[in-house]
ZAMARGU-4260 file (C-alpha; in steps of 0.2 Angstrom, whole numbers, plus 5000, padded with zeros to 4 digits):
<rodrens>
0) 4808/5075/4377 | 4804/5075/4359 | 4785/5082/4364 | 4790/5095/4376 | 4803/5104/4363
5) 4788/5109/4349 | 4779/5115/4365 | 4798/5126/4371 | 4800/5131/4354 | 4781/5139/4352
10) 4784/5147/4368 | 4798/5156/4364 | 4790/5162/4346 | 4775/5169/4359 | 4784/5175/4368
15) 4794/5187/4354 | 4776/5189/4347 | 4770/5197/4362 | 4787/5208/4364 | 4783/5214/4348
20) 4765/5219/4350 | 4767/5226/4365 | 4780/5238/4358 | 4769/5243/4342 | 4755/5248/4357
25) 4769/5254/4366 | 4766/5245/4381 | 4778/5234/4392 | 4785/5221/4384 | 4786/5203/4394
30) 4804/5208/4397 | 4804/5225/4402 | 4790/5216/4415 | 4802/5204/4422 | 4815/5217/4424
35) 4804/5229/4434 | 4797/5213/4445 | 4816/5208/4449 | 4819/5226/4452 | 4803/5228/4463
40) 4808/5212/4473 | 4826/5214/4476 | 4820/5230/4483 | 4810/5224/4494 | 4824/5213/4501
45) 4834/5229/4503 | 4820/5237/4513 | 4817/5221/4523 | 4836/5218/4528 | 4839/5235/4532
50) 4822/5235/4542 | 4828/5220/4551 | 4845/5230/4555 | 4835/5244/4563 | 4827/5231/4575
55) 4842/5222/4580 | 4850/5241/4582 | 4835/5245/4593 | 4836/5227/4603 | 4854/5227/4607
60) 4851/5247/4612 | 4836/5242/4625 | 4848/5227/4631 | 4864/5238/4633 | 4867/5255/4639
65) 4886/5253/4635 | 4889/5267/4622 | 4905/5255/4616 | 4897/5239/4611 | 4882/5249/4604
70) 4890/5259/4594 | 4903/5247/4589 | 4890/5234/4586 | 4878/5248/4577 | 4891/5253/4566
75) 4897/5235/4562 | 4881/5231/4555 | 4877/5248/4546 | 4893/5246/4537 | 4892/5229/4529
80) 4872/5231/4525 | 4875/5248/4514 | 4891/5239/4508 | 4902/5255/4512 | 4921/5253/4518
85) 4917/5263/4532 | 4905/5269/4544 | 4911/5283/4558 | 4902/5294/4573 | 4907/5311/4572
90) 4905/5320/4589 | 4903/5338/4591 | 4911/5349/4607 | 4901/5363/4613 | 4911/5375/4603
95) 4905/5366/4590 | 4920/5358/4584 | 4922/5339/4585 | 4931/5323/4584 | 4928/5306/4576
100) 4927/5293/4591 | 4939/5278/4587 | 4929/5266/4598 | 4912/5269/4591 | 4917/5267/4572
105) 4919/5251/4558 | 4928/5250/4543 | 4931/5235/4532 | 4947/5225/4530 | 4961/5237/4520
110) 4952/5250/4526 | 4953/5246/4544 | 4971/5255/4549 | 4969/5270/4542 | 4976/5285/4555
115) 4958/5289/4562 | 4956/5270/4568 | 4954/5265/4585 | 4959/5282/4592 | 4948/5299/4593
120) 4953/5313/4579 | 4950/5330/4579 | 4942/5338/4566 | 4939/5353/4567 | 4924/5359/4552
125) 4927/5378/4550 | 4910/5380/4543 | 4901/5367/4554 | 4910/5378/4568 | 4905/5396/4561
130) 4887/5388/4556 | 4885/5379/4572 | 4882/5363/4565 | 4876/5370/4551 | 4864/5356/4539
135) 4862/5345/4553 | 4855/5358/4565 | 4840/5358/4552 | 4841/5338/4555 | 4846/5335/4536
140) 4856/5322/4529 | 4873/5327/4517 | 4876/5314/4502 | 4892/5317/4490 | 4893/5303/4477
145) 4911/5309/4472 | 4918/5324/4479 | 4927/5328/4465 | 4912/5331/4457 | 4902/5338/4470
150) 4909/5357/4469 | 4916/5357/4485 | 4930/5370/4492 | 4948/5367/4486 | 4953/5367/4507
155) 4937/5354/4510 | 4944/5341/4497 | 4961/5341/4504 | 4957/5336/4522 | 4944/5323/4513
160) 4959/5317/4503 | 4969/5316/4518 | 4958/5303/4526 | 4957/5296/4509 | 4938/5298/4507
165) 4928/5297/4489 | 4911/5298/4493 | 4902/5298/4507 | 4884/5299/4515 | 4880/5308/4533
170) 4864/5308/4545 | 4863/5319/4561 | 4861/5312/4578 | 4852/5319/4588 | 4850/5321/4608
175) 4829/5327/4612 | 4833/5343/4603 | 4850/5345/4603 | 4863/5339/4589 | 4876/5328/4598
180) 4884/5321/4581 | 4883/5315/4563 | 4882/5295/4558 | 4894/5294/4544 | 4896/5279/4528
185) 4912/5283/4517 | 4918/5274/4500 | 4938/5276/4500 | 4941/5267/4486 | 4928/5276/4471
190) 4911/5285/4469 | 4896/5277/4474 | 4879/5279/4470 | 4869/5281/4486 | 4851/5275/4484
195) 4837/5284/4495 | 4833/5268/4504 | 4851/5270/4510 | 4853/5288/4514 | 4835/5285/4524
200) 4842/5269/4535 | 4857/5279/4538 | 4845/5291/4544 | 4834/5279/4555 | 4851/5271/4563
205) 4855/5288/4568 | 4841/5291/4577 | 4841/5274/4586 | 4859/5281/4591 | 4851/5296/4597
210) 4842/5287/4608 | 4854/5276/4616 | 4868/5292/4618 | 4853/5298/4626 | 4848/5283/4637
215) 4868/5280/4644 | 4867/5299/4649 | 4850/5296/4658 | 4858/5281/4667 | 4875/5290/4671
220) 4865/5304/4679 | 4854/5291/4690 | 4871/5282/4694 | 4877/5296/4700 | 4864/5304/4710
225) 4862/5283/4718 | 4880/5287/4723 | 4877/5305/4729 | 4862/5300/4738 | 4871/5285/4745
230) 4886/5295/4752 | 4874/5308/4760 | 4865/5293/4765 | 4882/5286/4774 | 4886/5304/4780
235) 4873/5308/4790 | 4867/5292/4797 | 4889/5295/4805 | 4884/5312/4810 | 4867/5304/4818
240) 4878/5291/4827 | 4889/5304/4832 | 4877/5315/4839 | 4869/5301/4848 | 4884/5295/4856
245) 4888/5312/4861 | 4871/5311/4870 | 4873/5293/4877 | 4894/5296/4883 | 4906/5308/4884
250) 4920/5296/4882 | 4929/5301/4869 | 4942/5289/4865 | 4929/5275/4861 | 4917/5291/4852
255) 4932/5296/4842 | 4940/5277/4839 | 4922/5273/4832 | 4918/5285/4823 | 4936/5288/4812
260) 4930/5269/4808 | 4915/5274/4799 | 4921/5290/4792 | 4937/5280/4782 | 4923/5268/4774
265) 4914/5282/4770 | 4927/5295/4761 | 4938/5279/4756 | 4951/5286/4761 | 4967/5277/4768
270) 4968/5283/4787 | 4958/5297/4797 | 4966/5299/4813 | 4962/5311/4828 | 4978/5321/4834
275) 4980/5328/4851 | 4991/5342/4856 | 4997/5340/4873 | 4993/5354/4885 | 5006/5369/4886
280) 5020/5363/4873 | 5014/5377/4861 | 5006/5366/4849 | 5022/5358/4844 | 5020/5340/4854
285) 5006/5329/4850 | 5002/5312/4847 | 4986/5303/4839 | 4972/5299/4850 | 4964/5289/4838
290) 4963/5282/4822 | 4957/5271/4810 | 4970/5263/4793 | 4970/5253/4781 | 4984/5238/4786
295) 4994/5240/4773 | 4999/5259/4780 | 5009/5261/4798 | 5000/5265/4812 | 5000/5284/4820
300) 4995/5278/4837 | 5008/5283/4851 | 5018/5290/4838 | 5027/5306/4849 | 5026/5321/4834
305) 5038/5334/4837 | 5035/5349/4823 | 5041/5366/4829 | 5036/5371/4810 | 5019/5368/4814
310) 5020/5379/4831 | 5027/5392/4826 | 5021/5396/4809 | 5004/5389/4808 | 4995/5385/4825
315) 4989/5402/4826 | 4979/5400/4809 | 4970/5383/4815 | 4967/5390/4830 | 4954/5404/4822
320) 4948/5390/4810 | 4959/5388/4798 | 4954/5372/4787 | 4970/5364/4775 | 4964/5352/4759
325) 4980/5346/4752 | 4974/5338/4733 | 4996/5333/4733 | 5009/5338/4747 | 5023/5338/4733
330) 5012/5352/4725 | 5008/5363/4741 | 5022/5376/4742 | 5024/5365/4761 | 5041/5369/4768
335) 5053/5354/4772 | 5050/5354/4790 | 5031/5350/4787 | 5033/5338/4772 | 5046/5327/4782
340) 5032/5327/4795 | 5019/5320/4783 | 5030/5308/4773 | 5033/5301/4793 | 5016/5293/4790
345) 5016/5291/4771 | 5005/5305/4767 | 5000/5309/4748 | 4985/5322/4752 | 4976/5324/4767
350) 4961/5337/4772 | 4967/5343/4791 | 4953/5350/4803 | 4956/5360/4819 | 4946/5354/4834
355) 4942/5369/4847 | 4939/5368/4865 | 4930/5383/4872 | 4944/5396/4863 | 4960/5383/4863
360) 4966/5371/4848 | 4963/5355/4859 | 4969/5345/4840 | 4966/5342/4824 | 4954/5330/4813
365) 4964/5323/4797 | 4958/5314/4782 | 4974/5304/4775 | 4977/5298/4758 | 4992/5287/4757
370) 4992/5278/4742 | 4992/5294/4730 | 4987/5309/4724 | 4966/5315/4728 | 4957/5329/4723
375) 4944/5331/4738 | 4926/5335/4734 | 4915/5348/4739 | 4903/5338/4747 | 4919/5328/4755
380) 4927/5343/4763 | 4909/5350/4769 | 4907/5332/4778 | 4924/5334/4787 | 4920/5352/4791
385) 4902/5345/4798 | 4912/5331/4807 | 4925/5342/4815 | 4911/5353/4823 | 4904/5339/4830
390) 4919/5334/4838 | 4923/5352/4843 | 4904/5350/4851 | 4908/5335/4860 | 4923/5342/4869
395) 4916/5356/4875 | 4900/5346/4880 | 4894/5360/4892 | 4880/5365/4881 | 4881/5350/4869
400) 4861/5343/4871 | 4852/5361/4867 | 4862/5362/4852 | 4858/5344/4845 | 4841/5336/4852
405) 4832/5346/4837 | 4846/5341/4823 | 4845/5323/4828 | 4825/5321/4824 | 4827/5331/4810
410) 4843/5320/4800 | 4832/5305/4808 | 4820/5310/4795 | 4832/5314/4781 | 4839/5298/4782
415) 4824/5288/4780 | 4821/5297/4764 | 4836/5296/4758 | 4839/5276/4762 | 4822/5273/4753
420) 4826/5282/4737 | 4845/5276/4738 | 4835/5257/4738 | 4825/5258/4722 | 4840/5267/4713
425) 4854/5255/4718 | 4839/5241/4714 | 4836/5250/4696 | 4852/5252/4692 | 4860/5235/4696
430) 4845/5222/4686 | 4847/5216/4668 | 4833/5224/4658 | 4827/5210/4650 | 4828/5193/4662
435) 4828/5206/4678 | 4844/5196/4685 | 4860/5206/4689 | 4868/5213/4677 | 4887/5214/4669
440) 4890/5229/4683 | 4884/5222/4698 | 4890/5205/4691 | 4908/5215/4692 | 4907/5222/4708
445) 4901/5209/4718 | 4915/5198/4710 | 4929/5209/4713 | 4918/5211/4733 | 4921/5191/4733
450) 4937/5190/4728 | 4943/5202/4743 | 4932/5193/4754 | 4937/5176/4748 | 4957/5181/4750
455) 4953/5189/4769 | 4946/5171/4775 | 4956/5164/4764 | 4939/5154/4756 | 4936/5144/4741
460) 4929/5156/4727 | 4921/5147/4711 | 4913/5154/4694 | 4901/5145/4681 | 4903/5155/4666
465) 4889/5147/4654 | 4879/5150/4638 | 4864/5145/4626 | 4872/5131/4614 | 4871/5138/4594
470) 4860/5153/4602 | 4861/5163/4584 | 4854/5148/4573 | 4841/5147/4586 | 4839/5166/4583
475) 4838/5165/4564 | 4824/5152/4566 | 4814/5158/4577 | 4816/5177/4578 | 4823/5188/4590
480) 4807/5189/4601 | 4807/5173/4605 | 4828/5173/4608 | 4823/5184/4623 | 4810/5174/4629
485) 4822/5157/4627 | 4834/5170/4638 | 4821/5174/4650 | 4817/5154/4654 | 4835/5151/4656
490) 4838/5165/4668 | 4825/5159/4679 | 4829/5139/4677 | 4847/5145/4683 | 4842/5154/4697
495) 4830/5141/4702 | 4845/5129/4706 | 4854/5143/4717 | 4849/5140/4735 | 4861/5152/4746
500) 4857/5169/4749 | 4874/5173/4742 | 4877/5166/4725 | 4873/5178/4712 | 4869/5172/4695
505) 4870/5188/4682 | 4869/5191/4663 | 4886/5192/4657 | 4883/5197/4639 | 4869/5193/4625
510) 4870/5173/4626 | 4880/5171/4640 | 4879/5169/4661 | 4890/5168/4676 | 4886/5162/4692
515) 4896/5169/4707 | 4899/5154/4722 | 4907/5161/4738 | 4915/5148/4750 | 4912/5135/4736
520) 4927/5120/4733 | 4927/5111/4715 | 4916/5098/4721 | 4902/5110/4725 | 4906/5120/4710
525) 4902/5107/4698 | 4884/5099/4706 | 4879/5117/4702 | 4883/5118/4684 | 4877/5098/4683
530) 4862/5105/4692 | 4860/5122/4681 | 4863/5109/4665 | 4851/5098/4668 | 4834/5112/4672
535) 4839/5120/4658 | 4836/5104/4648 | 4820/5100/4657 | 4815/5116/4650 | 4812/5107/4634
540) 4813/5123/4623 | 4813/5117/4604 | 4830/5119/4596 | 4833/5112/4577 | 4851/5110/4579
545) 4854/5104/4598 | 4859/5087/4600 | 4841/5081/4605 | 4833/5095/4598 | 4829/5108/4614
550) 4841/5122/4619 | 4856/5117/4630 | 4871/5126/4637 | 4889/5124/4636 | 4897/5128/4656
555) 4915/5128/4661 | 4918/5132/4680 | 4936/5137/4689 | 4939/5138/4709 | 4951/5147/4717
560) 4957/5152/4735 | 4960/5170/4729 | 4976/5179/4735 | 4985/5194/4731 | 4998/5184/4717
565) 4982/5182/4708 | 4971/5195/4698 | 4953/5194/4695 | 4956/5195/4676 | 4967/5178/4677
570) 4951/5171/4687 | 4938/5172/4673 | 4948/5170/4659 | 4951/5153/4667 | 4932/5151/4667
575) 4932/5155/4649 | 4945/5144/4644 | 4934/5130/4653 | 4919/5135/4642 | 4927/5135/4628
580) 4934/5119/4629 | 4915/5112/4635 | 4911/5119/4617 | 4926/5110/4606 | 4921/5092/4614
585) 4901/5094/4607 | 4893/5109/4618 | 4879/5102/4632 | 4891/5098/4643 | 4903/5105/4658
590) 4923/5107/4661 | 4930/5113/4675 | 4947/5122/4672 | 4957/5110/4683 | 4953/5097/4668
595) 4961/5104/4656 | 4976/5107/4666 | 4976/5088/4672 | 4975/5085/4652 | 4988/5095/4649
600) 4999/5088/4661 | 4994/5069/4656 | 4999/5077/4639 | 5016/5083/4645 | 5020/5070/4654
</rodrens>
């Protein structure tokens, strides 16, 4: 010690040597070089951090096109990096007025029940409005380090007061070309000093928000033409039918008995029924003929309907091919004679049809729903208008195969085309993006599918619900890139244990899967997840912190005969529970939910 303290002391007398040179040269001292070295590092850290924000914003965008979680997530992470209280997502509306979204914002604790929290408030920008977007049509970024130092209007400071903002920093977002929002970091509490680093992530993030606002609008609009091509799909391969029977028979209470059958599936409505008039009572007797209905609704068959109302005020406008679309009886200006008549078969909204023979109203085509209230689409009432001429055709038969043989070849045609395309959208739209199983959607339909299929047979129904054991250490070590490629080989192991055509394993979120077992008891249940467990550890993927150092998963699995006391929400939050508790006794393991009960129970008792 006693040598190394002449050599300290020498060191520091340099040391001031050197400072003092350097400032008779004028040149940097050793300190001011130290200081402009820590300056220069922390400044790359900056950069880096925020860099590696960007990428997990751009990861978790290609991986979700839930605008919700993005956002939220995006905002989360965007807040607590530039160290604001607040970070919010102004959208504008086409008058160029606006709103923050509640469900796509972040705000620190204290500063997190503020009014604009978690619910959607308009404010509406006079100048924004009058400017049409003004600044942020020219894609530039606003930065006010104190507002009351910024020369800003008198009326502009009180509504910033109001929301109790001191300084803030904005970014446009931006849709192609068009501006859809601004990306927002406030200060409540005092001014702050925004460095350009910042303002620029902002900037970037707002982009990346761009693009995901931009891919969910993208998806909506394939979803929705999947849909639309899947109805038309459904609608005219019924018309194809129908016209081919009409070909093959001429029996109409099995043609008409079938074909209500399919068009109920196909409009989702409650009941479609086809009523007859009988012959010479002026159109004020009548009964079904057929129909198809939901089983929870009475049946109209051989129900004797006696309405002189209908007779005598509005045969006469069915007969020249009047058509009724009823969105709400109770709103319809309907007389009581007529309503009393409808609430007979517990009618909410109903499309009614007439159904000519030669120059007679021989009945009418109606489209029922009983439940509640509908608005009818276009493309729903042009299908019941193309049904009811088909009907119409097939009663008066006589010249029924000149006006059809060309039409049948021709939809033939249509509906191959339309059936391919409606394949590869419906495939598109149903596959996690990044292990190509299903994804959180399809994972949601065909559970809730099950769970009324399971309660018709009155089957068991069992669900695995299982993810990748301290997933974000595994993430931290070895990067993002390779946590997708740990997800990928999961996905695959998983599947590899499901044999049956009908169990469906999906990506529930980041980390996590479920598997979907139809006509599955406990016992059968749990071999799965044992099975899934076990190829997932003969994976061998290196993991620092799993119990022999390669990834595992944590499962916990529930099995239900599903009935109609029991909700679908109840069901996989008992799969949860089961998961977590697989996690609180050491992770790589299994727990079925009927466990914890018995342990509860035991407990109790």
């Amino acid at each position: 010690m006693n040598k190394k303290r002449p050599q300290s002391i020498l060191s520091i007398i340099g040391r001031k040597i050197i400072n003092q040179t350097s400032r008779l040269l004028r040149l940097p001292t050793i300190d001011n070089l130290e200081a402009q070295l820590q300056e220069k590092t922390e400044q790359l850290e900056q950069i880096y951090a925020q860099q590696k924000a960007i990428y997990r914003a751009i990861s978790k965008i290609r991986a979700s096109l839930d605008l919700e979680t993005i956002f939220r997530t995006t905002t989360k992470e965007t807040c607590r990096l530039l160290g604001v209280e607040r970070v919010s997502v102004y959208r504008f509306n086409e008058d160029w007025g606006g709103e923050f979204v509640g469900d796509f914002e972040f705000a620190e604790v204290g500063w997190d029940e503020l009014e604009f929290i978690y619910k959607n408030t308009v404010w509406n920008d006079s100048y924004l409005q009058e400017h049409q977007g003004g600044r942020y049509r020219n894609n530039e970024t606003l930065v006010v380090k104190d507002i009351y130092k910024a020369e800003l209007s008198q009326c502009h400071i009180e509504i910033l007061e109001q929301f109790h903002i001191r300084a803030y920093a904005t970014a446009p977002i931006f849709i192609k070309k068009k501006l859809w929002g601004i990306l927002a970091a406030y200060q409540h509490s005092k001014p702050h000093e925004w460095e350009t680093s910042a303002v620029n992530f902002l900037s970037q993030i707002a982009v990346q928000l761009g693009f995901a606002v931009q891919q969910a609008e993208q998806l909506a609009e394939v979803e929705q033409k999947a849909k639309d091509l899947q109805a038309a799909s459904q609608q005219q391969m019924i018309l194809f039918n129908l016209i081919s029977e009409i070909r093959e028979s001429l029996d109409l209470h099995t043609l008409f008995k079938t074909t209500a059958k399919e068009v109920r599936k196909a409009l989702e409505s409650d009941r479609v029924g086809i009523f007859r008039f009988y012959p010479e009572s002026n159109y004020c007797y009548g009964e079904f003929f057929s129909e198809s209905v939901l089983p929870i609704y009475d049946s109209a068959l051989s129900i004797k309907v006696n309405d002189y109302c209908f007779g005598e005020q509005y045969a006469i406008h069915y007969q020249q091919g009047r058509m009724q679309v009823l969105t709400d009886i109770y709103n319809a200006d309907l007389k009581d004679c007529h309503i009393e008549i409808l609430e007979q078969f517990q009618i909410k909204a109903q499309i009614i049809m007439p159904l000519i023979m030669g120059s007679k109203l021989w009945g009418l085509l109606c489209i029922h729903q009983c439940e509640k209230s509908r608005e009818w689409t276009s493309t729903e009432i042009r299908f019941v208008k193309q049904l009811a001429t088909q009907f119409s055709v097939a009663l008066e038969h006589s010249h029924l195969l000149a006006q059809t043989r060309s039409q049948a070849d021709e939809l033939g045609k249509t509906l191959d085309a339309l059936q391919e395309a409606n394949l590869k959208l419906e495939r598109l739209a149903r596959l996690d993006g990044l292990t190509k199983i299903s994804n959180r959607r399809y994972f949601d339909e065909f559970l809730d599918q099950e769970w009324r299929r399971m309660a018709r047979e009155k089957q068991f129904l069992s669900l695995i619900m299982f993810d990748v054991d301290y997933f974000k250490l595994y993430n931290d070590v070895y990067g993002h890139q390779q946590g997708d490629k740990c997800l990928i080989k999961i996905a695959h192991a998983a599947q590899g244990v499901l044999k049956r055509p009908a169990d469906l394993l999906a990506r529930y979120g980041g980390e996590e899967f479920a598997v979907i077992l139809s006509k599955t008891d406990q016992s059968g249940a749990c071999e799965v997840a044992a099975q899934i467990q076990s190829a997932i550890k003969a994976l061998g993927i290196p993991h620092p912190s799993g119990k022999k150092q390669i990834v595992t998963i944590s499962l916990g699995v529930t099995t239900q005969i599903p009935s109609l006391a029991q909700t679908l929400h109840t069901f996989i939050g008992q799969a949860d529970q089961a998961l977590y508790e697989a996690k609180q006794q050491g992770r790589d393991c299994w727990i079925h939910f009927s466990m914890i009960s018995a342990s509860r129970d035991t407990k109790d008792f």
